[in-house]
PAFIBA-390128 format. One record per residue (C-alpha): residue number from 1; x, y, z. Coordinates in Angstrom, 1 decimal, decimal comma. Layout:
BEGIN
<site num="NUM" east="X" north="Y" up="Z"/>
...
//
This chain:
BEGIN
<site num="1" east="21,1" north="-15,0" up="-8,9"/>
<site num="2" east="17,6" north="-15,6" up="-7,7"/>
<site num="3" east="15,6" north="-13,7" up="-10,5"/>
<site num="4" east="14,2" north="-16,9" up="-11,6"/>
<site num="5" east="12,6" north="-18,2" up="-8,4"/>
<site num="6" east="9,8" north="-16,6" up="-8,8"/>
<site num="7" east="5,7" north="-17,7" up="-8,0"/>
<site num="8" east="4,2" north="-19,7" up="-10,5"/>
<site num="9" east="0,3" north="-19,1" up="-9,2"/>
<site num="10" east="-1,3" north="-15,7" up="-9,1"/>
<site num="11" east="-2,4" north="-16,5" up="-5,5"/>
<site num="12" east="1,1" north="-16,7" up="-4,5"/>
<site num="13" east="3,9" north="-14,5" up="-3,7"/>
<site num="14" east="7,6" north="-15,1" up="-3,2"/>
<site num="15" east="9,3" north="-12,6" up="-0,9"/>
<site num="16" east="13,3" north="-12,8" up="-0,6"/>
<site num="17" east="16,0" north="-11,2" up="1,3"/>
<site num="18" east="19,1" north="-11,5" up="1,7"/>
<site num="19" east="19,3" north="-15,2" up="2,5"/>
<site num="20" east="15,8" north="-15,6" up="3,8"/>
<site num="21" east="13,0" north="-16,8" up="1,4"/>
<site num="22" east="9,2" north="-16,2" up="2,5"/>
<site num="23" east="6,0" north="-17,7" up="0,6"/>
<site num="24" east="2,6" north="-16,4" up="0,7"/>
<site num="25" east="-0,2" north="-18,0" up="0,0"/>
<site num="26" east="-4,0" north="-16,7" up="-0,6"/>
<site num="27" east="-6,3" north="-20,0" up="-0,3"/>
<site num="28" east="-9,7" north="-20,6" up="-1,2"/>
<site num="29" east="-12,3" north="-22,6" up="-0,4"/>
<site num="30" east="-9,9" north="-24,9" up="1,8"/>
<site num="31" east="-8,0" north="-25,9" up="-1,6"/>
<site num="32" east="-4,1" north="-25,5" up="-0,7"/>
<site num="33" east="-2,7" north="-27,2" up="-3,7"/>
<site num="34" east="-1,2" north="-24,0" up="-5,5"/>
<site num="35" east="0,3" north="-23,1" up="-2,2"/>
<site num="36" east="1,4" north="-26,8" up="-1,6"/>
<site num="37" east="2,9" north="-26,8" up="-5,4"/>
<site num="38" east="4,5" north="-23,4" up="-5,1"/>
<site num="39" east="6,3" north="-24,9" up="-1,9"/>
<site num="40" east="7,3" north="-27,9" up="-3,4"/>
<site num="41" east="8,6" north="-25,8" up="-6,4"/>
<site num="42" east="10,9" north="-23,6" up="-4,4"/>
<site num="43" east="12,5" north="-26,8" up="-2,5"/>
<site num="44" east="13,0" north="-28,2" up="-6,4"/>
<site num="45" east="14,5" north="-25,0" up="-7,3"/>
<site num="46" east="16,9" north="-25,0" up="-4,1"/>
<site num="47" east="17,8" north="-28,5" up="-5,1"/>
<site num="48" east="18,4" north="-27,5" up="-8,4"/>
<site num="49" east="20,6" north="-24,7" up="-7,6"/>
<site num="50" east="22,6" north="-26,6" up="-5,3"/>
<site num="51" east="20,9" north="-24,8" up="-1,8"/>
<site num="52" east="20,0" north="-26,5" up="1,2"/>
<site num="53" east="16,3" north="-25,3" up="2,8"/>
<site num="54" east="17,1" north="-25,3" up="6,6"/>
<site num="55" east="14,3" north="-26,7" up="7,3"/>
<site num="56" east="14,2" north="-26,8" up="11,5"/>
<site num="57" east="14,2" north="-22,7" up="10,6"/>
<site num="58" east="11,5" north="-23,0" up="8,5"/>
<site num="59" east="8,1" north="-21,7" up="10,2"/>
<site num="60" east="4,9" north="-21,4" up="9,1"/>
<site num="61" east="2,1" north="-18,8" up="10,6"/>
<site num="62" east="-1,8" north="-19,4" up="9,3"/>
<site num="63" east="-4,1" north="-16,8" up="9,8"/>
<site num="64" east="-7,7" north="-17,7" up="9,6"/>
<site num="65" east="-10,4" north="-15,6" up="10,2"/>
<site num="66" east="-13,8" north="-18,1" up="9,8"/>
<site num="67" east="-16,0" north="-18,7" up="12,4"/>
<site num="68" east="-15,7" north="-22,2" up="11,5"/>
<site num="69" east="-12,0" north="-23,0" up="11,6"/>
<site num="70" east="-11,3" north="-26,1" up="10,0"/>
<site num="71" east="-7,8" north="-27,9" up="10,5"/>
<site num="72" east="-4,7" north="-27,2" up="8,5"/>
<site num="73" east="-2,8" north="-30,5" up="7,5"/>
<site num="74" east="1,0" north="-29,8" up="7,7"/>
<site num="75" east="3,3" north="-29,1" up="5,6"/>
<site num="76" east="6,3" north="-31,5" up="4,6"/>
<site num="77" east="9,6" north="-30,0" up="3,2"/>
<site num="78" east="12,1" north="-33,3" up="2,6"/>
<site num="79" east="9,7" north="-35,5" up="4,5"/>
<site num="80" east="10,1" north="-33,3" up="7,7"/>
<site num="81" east="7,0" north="-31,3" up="8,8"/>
<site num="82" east="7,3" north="-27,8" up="8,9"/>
<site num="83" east="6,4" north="-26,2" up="12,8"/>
<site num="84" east="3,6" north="-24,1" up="12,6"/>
<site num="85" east="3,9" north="-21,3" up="14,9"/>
<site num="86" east="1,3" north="-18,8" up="16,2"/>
<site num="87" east="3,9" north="-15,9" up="16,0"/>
<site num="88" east="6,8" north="-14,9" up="13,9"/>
<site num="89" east="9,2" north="-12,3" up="12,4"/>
<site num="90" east="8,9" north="-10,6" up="9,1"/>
<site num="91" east="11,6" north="-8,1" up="8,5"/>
<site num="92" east="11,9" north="-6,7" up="11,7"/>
<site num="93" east="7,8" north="-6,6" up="12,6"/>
<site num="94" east="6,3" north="-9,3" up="15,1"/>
<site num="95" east="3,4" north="-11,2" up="13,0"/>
<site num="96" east="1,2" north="-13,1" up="14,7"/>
<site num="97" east="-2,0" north="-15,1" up="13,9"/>
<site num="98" east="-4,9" north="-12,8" up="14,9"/>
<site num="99" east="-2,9" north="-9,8" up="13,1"/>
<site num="100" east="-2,9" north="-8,0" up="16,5"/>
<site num="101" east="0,0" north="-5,8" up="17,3"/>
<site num="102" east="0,5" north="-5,8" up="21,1"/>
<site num="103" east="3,5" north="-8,5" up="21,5"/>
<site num="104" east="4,8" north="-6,2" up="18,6"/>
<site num="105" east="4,8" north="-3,0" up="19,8"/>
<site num="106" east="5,5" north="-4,4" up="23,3"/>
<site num="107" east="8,9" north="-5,4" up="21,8"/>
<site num="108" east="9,7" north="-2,1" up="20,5"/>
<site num="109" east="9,2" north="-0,3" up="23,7"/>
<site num="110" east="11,4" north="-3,3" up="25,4"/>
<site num="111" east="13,9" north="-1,9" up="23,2"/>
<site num="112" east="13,7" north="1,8" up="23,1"/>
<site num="113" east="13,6" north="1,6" up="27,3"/>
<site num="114" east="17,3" north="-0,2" up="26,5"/>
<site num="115" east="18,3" north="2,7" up="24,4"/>
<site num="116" east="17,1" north="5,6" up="26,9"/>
<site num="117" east="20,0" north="4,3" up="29,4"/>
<site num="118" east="22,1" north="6,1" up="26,7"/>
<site num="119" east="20,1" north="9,2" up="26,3"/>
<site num="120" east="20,2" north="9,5" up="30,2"/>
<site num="121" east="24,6" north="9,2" up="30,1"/>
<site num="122" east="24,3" north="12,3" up="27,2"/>
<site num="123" east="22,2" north="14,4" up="29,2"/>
<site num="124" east="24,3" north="13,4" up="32,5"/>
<site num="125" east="27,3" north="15,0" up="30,1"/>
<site num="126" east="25,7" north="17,8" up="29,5"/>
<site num="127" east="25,2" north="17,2" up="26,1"/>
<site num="128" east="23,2" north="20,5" up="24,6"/>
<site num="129" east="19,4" north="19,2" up="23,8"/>
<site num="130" east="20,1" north="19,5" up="20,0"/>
<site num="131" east="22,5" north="16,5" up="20,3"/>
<site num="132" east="20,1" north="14,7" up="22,3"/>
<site num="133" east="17,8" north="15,3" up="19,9"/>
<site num="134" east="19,3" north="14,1" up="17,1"/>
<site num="135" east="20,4" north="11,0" up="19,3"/>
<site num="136" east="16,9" north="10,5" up="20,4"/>
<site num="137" east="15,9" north="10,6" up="16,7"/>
<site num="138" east="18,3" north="8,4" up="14,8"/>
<site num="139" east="17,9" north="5,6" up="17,9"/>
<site num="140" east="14,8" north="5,5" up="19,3"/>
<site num="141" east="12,3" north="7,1" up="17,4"/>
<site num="142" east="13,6" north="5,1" up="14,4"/>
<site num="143" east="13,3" north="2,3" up="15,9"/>
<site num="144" east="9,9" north="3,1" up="17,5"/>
<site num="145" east="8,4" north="4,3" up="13,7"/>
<site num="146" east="10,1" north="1,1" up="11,6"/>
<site num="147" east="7,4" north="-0,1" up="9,4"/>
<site num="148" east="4,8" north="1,7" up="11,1"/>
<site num="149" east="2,1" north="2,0" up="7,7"/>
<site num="150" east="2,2" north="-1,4" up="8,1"/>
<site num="151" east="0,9" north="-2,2" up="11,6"/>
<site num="152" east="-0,7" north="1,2" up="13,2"/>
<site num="153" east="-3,6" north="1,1" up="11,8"/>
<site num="154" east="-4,5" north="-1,9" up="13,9"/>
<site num="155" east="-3,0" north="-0,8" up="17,5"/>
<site num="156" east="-5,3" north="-0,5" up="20,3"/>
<site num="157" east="-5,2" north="2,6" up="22,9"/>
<site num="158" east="-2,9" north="0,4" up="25,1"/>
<site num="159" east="-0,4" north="-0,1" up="22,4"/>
<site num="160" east="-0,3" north="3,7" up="22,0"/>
<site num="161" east="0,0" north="4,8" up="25,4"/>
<site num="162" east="2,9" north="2,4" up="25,8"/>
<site num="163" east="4,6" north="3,5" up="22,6"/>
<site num="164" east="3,7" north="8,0" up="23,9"/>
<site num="165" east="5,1" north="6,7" up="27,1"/>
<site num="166" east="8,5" north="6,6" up="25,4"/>
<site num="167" east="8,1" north="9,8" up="23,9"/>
<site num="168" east="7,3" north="11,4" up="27,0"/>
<site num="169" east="10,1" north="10,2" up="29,2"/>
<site num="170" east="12,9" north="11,3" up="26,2"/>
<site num="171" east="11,2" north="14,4" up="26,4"/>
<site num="172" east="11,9" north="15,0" up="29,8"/>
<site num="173" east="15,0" north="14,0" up="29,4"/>
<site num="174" east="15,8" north="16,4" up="26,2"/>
<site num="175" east="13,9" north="19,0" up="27,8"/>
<site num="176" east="12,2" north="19,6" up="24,4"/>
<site num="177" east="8,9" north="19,0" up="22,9"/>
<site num="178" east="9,0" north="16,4" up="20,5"/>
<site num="179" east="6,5" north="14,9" up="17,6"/>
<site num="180" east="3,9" north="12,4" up="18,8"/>
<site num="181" east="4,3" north="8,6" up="17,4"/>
<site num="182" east="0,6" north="8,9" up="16,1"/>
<site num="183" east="1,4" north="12,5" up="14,5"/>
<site num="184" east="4,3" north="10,7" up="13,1"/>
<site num="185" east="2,2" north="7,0" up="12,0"/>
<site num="186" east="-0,7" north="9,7" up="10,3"/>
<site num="187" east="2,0" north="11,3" up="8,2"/>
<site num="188" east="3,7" north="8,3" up="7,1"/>
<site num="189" east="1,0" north="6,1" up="6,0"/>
<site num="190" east="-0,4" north="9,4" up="4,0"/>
<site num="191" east="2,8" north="10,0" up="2,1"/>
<site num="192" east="2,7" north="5,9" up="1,8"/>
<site num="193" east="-0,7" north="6,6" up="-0,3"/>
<site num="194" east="0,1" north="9,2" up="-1,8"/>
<site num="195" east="3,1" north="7,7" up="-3,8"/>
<site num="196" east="0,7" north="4,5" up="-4,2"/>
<site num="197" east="-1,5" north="6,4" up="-5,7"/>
<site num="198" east="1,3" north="8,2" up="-7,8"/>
<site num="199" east="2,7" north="4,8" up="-9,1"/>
<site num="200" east="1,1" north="3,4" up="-12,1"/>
<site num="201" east="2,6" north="0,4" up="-11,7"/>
<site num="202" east="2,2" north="-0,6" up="-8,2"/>
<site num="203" east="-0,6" north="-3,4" up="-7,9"/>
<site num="204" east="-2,5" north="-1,5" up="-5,2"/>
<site num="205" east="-2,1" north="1,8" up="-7,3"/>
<site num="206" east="-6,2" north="2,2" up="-7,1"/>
<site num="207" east="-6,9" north="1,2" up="-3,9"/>
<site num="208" east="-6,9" north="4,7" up="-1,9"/>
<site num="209" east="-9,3" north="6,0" up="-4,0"/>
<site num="210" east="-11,9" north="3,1" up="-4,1"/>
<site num="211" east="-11,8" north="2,7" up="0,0"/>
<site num="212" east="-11,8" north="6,6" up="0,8"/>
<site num="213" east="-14,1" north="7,5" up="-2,8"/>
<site num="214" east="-12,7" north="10,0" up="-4,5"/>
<site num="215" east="-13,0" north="13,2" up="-2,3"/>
<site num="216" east="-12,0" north="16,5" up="-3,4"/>
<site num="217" east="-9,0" north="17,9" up="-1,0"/>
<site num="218" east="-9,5" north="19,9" up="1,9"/>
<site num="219" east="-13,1" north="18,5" up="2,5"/>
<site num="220" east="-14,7" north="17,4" up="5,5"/>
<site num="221" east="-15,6" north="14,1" up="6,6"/>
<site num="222" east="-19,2" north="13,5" up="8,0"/>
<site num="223" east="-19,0" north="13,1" up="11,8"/>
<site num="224" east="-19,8" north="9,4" up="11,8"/>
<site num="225" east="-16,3" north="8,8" up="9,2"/>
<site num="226" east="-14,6" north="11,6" up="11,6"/>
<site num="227" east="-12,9" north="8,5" up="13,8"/>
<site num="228" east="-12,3" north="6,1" up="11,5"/>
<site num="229" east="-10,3" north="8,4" up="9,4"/>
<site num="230" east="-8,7" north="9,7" up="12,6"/>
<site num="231" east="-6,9" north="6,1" up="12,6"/>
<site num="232" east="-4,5" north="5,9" up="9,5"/>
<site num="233" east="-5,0" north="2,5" up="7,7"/>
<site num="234" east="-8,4" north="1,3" up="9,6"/>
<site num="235" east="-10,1" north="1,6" up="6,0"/>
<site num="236" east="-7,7" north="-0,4" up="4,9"/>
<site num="237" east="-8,2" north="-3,6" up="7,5"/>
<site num="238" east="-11,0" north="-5,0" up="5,8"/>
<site num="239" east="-9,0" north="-5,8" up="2,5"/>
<site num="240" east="-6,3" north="-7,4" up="4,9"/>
<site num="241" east="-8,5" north="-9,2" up="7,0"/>
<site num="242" east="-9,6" north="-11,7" up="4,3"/>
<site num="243" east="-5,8" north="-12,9" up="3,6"/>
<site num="244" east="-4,3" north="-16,5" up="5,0"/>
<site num="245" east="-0,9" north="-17,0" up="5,4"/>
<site num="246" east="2,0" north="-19,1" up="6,8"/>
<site num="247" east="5,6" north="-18,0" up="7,6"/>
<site num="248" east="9,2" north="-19,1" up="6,4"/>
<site num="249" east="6,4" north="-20,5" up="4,2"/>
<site num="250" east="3,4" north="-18,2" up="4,4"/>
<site num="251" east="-0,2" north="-19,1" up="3,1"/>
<site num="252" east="-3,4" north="-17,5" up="3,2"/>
<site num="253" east="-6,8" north="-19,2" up="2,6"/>
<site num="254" east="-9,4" north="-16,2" up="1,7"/>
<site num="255" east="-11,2" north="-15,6" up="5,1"/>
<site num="256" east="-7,5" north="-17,4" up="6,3"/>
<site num="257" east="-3,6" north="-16,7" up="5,5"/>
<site num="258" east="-0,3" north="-19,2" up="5,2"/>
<site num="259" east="2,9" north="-17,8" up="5,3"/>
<site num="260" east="6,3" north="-19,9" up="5,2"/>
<site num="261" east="9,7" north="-18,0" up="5,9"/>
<site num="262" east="12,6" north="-20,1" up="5,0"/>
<site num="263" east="16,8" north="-19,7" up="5,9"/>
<site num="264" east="18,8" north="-21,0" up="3,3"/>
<site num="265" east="22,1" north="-22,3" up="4,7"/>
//
């Protein structure tokens, strides 16, 4: 049981899976020491509980968004020093440093052109279009929408026209018309809100309404809010952009993030 390996600073967070372990760390004013100490506490813990940090797995990702970068001393786990790497993955999602989404979404499409080959065999066995459909749905547009609240609101045009690309070749294929991945990102991220919003106890539960204002439904945007709210999540970036972080151990400074993600073995 892992119930007690939890973060000890409020600038921290501990985020575990399975057998992965990933520490975030908010840090201020170039003063690392909670997310140092919260490090150091989870190898103790490890130790304690008779679990080995893997530490050539270990990564770490900084995000820093200052003008005036300063440099980021490395971090030792058992006297080894932890790589620090520009890129990583979270769960399934491609992080990297400048929170862009491109080698991200450029992944997904890698892998949703592999699964087409399949939709292509169906349709060569005649396969009626509902079939294909639900095919196309369970294997490609699953894979093509996994996580997307978390990282549309931050793709560029190219990134969508890749990811519509997709769309449009399994619809010729299918012969049918099918939702749009930006139809599909816009309804996701508002049912996201919607139950954030819903949720007493979630620590974001507030955040919706401070960043939009409290509008009454059905009302109209002024024409100079028209795009940005065209663009689910942009309103959103601000908040995000002032995190630092560093993977398998991940740590933010304010204007920069650390995240550290972590294998036991």
């Amino acid at each position: 049981m892992t119930h007690d390996c939890c973060a000890r600073s409020t600038t921290n967070h501990i985020v575990k899976y399975a057998d992965d372990t990933t520490v975030v760390g908010l840090i201020r004013d170039n003063n690392d020491m909670d997310y140092r100490e919260e490090v150091k506490h989870l190898v103790d813990w490890c130790r304690t509980n008779n679990l080995i940090l893997n530490v050539n797995k270990t990564k770490e990702i900084i995000v820093d968004f200052r003008k005036h970068q300063s440099s980021h001393a490395p971090l030792y786990i058992n006297d080894t020093a932890v790589e620090i790497v520009s890129s990583t993955k979270f769960l399934g999602v491609q992080i990297i440093d400048n929170i862009t989404w491109s080698l991200h979404t450029g992944a997904l499409v890698k892998r949703a052109q592999q699964r087409m080959h399949f939709l292509r065999r169906m349709k060569r066995a005649q396969l009626p279009p509902p079939i294909l459909s639900t095919f196309y749905r369970g294997t490609i547009e699953s894979l093509l929408t996994n996580s997307i609240s978390v990282w549309t609101g931050a793709c560029n045009a190219s990134d969508w026209k890749s990811l519509q690309r997709v769309v449009r070749t399994a619809e010729k294929i299918i012969r049918t018309p099918l939702p749009p991945i930006q139809e599909i990102a816009k309804s996701r991220c508002l049912t996201r809100a919607q139950k954030i919003c819903k949720d007493s106890s979630h620590p974001h539960q507030g955040l919706p309404h401070r960043l939009i204002g409290a509008r009454p439904p059905n009302t109209s945007l002024p024409a100079k809010h028209v795009g940005e709210a065209s663009h689910p999540g942009r309103e959103w970036a601000p908040s995000l952009q002032r995190i630092t972080m560093r993977p398998s151990l991940l740590s933010f400074p304010e204007h920069c993030c650390s995240t550290v993600a972590q294998k036991n073995s």
